[in-house]
N, C-alpha and C positions, 0 to 999 in steps of 0.2 A: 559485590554486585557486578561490576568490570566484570573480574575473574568468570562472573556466569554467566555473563553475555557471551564472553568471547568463546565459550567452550562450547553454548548451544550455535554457537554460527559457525565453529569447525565443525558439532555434530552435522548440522543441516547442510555442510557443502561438502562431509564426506559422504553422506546418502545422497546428497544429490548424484554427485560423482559414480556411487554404486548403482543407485538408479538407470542410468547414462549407460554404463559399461553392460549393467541388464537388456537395458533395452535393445544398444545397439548389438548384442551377442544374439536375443533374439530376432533382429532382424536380418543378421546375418547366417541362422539358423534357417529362418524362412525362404532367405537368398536360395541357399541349398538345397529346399527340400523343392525348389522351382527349377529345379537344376537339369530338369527332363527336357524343359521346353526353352533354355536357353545355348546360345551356339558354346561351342569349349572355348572362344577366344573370351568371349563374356565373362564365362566362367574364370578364366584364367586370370583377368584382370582383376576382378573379385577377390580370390586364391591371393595375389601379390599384397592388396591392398590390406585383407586381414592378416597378412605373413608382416608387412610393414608395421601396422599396428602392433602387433604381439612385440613386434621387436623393439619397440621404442616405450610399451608399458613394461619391460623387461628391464631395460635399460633404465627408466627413470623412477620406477616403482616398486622393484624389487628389493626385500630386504636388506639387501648386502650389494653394494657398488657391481655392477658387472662389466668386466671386459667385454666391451663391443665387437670385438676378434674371436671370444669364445661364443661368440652366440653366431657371428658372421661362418664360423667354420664347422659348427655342432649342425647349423642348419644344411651347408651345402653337403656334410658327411651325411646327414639323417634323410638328402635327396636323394645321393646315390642309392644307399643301402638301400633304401624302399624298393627299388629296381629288380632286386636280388639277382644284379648280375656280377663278377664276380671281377670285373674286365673293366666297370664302368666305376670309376672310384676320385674321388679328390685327391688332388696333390698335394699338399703345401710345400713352400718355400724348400724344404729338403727333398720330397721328391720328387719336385722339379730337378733339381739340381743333380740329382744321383740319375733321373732321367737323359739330362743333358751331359753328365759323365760317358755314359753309356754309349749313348749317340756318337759323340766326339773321339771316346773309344780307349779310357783310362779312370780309372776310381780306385780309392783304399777300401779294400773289404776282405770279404773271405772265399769267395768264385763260387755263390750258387745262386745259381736258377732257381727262385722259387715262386710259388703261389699260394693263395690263401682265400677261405671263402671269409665271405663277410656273418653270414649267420651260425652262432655254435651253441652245441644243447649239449647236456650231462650226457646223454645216449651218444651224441654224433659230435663230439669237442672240434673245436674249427683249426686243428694243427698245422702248422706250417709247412706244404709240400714241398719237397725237393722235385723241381722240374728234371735238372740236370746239375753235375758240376762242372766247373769249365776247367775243362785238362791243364796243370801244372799249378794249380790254385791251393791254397790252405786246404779248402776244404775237400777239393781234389786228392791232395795228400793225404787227409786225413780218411781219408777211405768213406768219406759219404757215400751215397750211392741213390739214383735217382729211383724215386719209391719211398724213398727214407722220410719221416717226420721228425720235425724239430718241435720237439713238447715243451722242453723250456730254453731259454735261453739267459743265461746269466743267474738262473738260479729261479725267474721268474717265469710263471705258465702261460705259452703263446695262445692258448685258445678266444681270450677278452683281450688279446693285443689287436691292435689295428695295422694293417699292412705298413701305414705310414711309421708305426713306433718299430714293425718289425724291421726294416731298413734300417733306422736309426741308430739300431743297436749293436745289427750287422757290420755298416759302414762307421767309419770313421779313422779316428787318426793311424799312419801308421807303426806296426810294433806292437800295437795293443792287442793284449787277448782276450778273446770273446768266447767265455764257455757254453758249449751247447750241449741239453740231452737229447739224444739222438731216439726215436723209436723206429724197430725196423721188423718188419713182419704184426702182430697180433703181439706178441708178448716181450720182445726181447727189446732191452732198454740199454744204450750206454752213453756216457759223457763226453765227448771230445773238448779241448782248447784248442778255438781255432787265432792263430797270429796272423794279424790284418795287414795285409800287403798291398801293392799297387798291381790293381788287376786290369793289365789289357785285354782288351776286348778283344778274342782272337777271331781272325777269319778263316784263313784257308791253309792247311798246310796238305804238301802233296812230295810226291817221290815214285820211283818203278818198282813193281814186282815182277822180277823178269821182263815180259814181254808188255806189260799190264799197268796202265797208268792208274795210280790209285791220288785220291782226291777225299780229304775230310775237312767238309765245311762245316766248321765250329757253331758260326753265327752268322747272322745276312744282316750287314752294314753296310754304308757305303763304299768302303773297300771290296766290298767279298766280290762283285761284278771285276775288279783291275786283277784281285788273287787269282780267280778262274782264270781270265787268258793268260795270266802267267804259265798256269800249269799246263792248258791245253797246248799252248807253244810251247812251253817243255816238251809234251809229251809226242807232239808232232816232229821234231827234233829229232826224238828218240826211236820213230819211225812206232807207235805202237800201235797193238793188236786189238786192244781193246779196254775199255775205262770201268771203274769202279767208284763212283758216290758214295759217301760214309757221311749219312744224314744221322747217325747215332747220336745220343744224348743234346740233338743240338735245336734250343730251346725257341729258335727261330729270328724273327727280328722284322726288317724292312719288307713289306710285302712285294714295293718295285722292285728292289734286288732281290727275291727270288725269282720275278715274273721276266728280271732282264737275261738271270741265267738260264731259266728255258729255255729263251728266244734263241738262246747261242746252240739250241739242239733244236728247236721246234722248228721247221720252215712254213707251215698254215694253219691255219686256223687257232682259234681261242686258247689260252695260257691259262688265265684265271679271271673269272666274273664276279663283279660284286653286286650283290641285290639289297638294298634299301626302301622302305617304304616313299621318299623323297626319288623321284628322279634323276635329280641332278647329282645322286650319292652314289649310282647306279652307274655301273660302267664294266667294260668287258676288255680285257689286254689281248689285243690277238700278237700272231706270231709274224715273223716277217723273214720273207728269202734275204736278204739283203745280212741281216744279222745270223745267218746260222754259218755256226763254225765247225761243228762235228756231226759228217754224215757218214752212214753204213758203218757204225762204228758199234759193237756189240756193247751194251751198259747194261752193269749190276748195281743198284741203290739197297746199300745198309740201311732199316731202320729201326725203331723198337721206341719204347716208350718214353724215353726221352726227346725223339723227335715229335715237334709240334709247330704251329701256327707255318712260318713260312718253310719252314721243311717238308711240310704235310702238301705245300701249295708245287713246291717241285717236285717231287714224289709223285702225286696227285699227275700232272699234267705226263710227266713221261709216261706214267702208268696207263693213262687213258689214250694217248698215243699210240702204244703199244711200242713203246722206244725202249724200255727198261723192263729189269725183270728185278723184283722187291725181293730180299731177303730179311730174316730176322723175325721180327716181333712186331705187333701192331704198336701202332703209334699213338701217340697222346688223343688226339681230338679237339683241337680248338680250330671250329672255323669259322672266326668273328675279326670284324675289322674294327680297330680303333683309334680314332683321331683327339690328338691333345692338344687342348685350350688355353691358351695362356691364359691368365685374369690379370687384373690390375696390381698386386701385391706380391706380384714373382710367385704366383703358386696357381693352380690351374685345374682342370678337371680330363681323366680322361673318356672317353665314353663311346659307347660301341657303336658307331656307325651304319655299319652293316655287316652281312654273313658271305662268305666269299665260297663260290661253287667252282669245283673242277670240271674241266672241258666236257666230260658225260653229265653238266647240270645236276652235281652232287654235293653235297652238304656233309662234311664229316665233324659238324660239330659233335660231342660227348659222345662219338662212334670210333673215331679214327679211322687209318689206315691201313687194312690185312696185309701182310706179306702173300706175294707167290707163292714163296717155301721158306715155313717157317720153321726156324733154326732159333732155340734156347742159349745162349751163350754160357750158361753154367746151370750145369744142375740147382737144384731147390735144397736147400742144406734146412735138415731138420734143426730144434730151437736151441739143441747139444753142443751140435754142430756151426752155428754161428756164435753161441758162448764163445768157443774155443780159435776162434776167428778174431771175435773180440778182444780175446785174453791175451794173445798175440799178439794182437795189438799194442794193446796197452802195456805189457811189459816189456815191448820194444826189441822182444828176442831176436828179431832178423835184422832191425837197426844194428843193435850191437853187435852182433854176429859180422856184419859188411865190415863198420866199421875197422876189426880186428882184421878182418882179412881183405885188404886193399887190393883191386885189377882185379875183383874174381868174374873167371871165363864159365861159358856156356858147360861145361865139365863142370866145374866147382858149385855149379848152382845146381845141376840135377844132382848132385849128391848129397848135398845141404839138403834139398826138398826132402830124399828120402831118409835123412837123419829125422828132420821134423817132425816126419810124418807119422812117428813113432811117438809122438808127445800129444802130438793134434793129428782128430782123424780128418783129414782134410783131404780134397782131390790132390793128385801131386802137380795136375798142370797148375794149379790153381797156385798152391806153393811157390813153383816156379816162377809166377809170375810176379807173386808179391817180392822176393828173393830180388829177379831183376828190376822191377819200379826200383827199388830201395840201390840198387846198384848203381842207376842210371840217376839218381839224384844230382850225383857229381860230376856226370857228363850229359853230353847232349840228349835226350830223351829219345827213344825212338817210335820211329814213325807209327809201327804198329806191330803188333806180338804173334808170328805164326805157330806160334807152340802153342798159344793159350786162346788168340781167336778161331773157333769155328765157326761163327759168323764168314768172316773173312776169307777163310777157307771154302767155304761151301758158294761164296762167290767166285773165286779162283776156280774152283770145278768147274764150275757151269761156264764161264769162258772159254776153258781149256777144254773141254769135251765135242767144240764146233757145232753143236746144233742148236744157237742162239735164236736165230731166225724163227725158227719152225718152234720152240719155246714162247718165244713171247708173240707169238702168233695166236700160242692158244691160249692165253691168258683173259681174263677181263674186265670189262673196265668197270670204275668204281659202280656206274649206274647199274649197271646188271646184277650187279654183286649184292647190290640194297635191293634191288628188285628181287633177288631170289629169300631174301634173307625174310623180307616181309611176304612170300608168299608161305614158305615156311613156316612163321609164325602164323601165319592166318589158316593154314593147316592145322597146324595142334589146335588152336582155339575150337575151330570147328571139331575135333575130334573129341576133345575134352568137355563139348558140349553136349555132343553125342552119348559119350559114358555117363556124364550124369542123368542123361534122359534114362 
């Protein structure tokens, strides 16, 4: 009799309890469906107090014990993601910390730029983009290439990885190796082992071409502003003719340190804008006489699709200036700003801010940036054709090949290429160039490859030919450029409306 009491007054105060939790679910349904006529802070407070709740009948109710961290961090991840911005994302305690490597300007890993969307479907898998690699890096060596997708990594498929495992896997101790499958193009697949090294964060390395100060900014850190007067004082030194920017593959960084190297070319007006819904997010960098270091000085800026975020911001500004004349390849397209959060638990959130406009009030978010004159740096190698790229690769034939024949000179390498080239139908510059990388392994690397960049060449020309001026006189600026490109489309629209009438 006990026994049936006590079991109908658990029945009766577990329905009360379901009761309770009914009720208050529909009141809080009713909350919402009033949710027209109530302010968003209302709402908002609302929003916390039922986000509270969930979280503590989670915690005390739920089947199986749960860690309070995996529901504190399932939540702030399932915030971002809702955003479906790709920039706006949770850090925890590692990617903070790989954050702060970065910053600081040393980490163990494998040297790549990369990105990653947050939403992936069977049709469209969310693979892991190679932004850029950073020159003398594992992955660098390993002949990455930016464009390229990492499908798996370790044997496992990055498309259900999360940015933060993707890191995880990449970095870590050094010596270890991290195998990656590599996809490149539509069809062609292969595996690299990358060994994890200590990757500084490089900023600027520079040197003369003849007459011609050349300057490639890796990355924009807090150094890259000390690097640049290094070189431009070099290059003043050196009495030169004229400058060359190699914003190639360089995946960007500190928005100030792109906006202060302008300044060292801009003498008025606006560098880069930032527009925010907040005003106080909003803010405009203009240029200042006091800070410019290089006047009447003819500039060529390298880009292509590895240059993005604050590459895109100096680029941008000399372009709309009409200071530079762009060679190469359009550029990536990010122009969002974003600011990181610490939180209380060494992990943090980072999150887009704002959208940042070049001096013509332009926006190259998921647009980029057109070159002047655009120049392909290697032909498109059908899927044969990059097999046999591969294959090279991986059987190491130009390794071993170096290694048997030690000192080999500028002779010994074009004649090797045209041995190869009898095995692999390959370009022969191209040959050439993998021959010398693999040369220069064990000496100092060199600055840049005039046998194998016409990029770089096709800048040199345009220097050396004297009509700099009257060039980037007729060039223009990004504004116009969107402005024609949407009157264009709105052209065919209208045409395409026409034909179906």
């Amino acid at each position: 009799m006990e026994n049936h009491s006590s079991n109908k007054i658990k029945f009766f105060k577990a329905s009360a309890f379901a009761l309770c939790f009914f009720i208050s679910g529909f009141f809080v349904s009713k909350c919402y469906a009033q949710s027209d006529s109530r302010s968003k802070q209302e709402l908002s407070s609302e929003y916390i107090r039922t986000f509270a709740q969930i979280f503590y009948t989670l915690q005390n109710r739920y089947v199986e014990e749960v860690d309070p961290e995996i529901l504190y961090k399932g939540a702030l991840k399932g915030m971002m993601d809702s955003l479906g911005d790709p920039y706006t994302v949770y850090l925890d305690v590692q990617d903070m910390r790989s954050l702060n490597d970065t910053t600081e300007g040393a980490f163990y890993g494998v040297g790549l730029s990369i990105s990653k969307r947050n939403n992936s479907t069977p049709e469209n898998p969310a693979y892991v983009d190679v932004v850029a690699p950073i020159q003398g890096t594992p992955g660098f060596k390993a002949g990455i290439q930016a464009g390229d997708k990492l499908i798996e990594i370790n044997g496992e498929p990055t498309p259900e990885m999360s940015m933060e495992t993707v890191l995880s896997k990449l970095r870590g101790p050094k010596g270890e190796g991290v195998e990656v499958t590599v996809l490149r193009g539509k069809s062609v697949t292969f595996k690299r082992t990358l060994i994890r090294d200590l990757i500084e964060v490089p900023t600027v390395e520079y040197g003369m071409i003849g007459d011609y100060g050349y300057m490639k900014l890796i990355q924009f850190t807090p150094e890259t502003v000390l690097r640049v007067q290094d070189a431009i004082d070099s290059f003043v030194q050196k009495k030169y003719k004229g400058l060359i920017i190699d914003l190639r593959n360089n995946p960007g960084g500190l928005l100030d340190s792109a906006a202060k190297i302008a300044d060292k070319f801009i003498d008025a007006g606006p560098i880069v804008s930032t527009k925010s819904r907040l005003p106080y997010e909003s803010r405009s960098i203009n240029a200042s006489k006091e800070t410019t270091m290089v006047k009447d000085i003819p500039i060529v800026v390298l880009i292509n699709r590895g240059s993005a975020s604050a590459s895109e911001i100096l680029s941008g500004a000399l372009k709309d200036n009409h200071l530079a004349y762009l060679v190469g390849e359009r550029t990536y397209g990010k122009g969002s700003v974003q600011q990181v959060m610490p939180l209380n638990h060494d992990d943090g959130v980072k999150i887009t801010m704002a959208r940042y406009y070049t001096p013509s009030d332009t926006n190259i978010d998921k647009i980029g940036i057109p070159p002047d004159k655009e120049v392909a740096l290697s032909p498109q190698y059908t899927d044969e054709q990059t097999k046999a790229l591969i294959k090279l690769s991986e059987e190491e034939t130009i390794r071993k090949y170096v290694e048997a024949h030690p000192n080999m000179g500028e002779n010994e390498i074009a004649n090797y290429a045209t041995v190869l080239q009898k095995d692999f139908d390959l370009d022969l510059r191209l040959l050439r160039r993998l021959i010398r990388i693999e040369v220069g392994r064990t000496k100092e690397p060199q600055l840049y490859d005039l046998d194998f960049d016409v990029q770089l060449n096709a800048a040199l020309e345009i220097l050396r030919e004297g009509k700099f001026k009257k060039l980037v006189k007729s060039t223009k600026t990004l504004k116009e450029l969107q402005e024609e490109a949407e009157a264009a489309e709105a052209r065919s629209e209208k045409d395409s409306a026409k034909k179906q009438d």
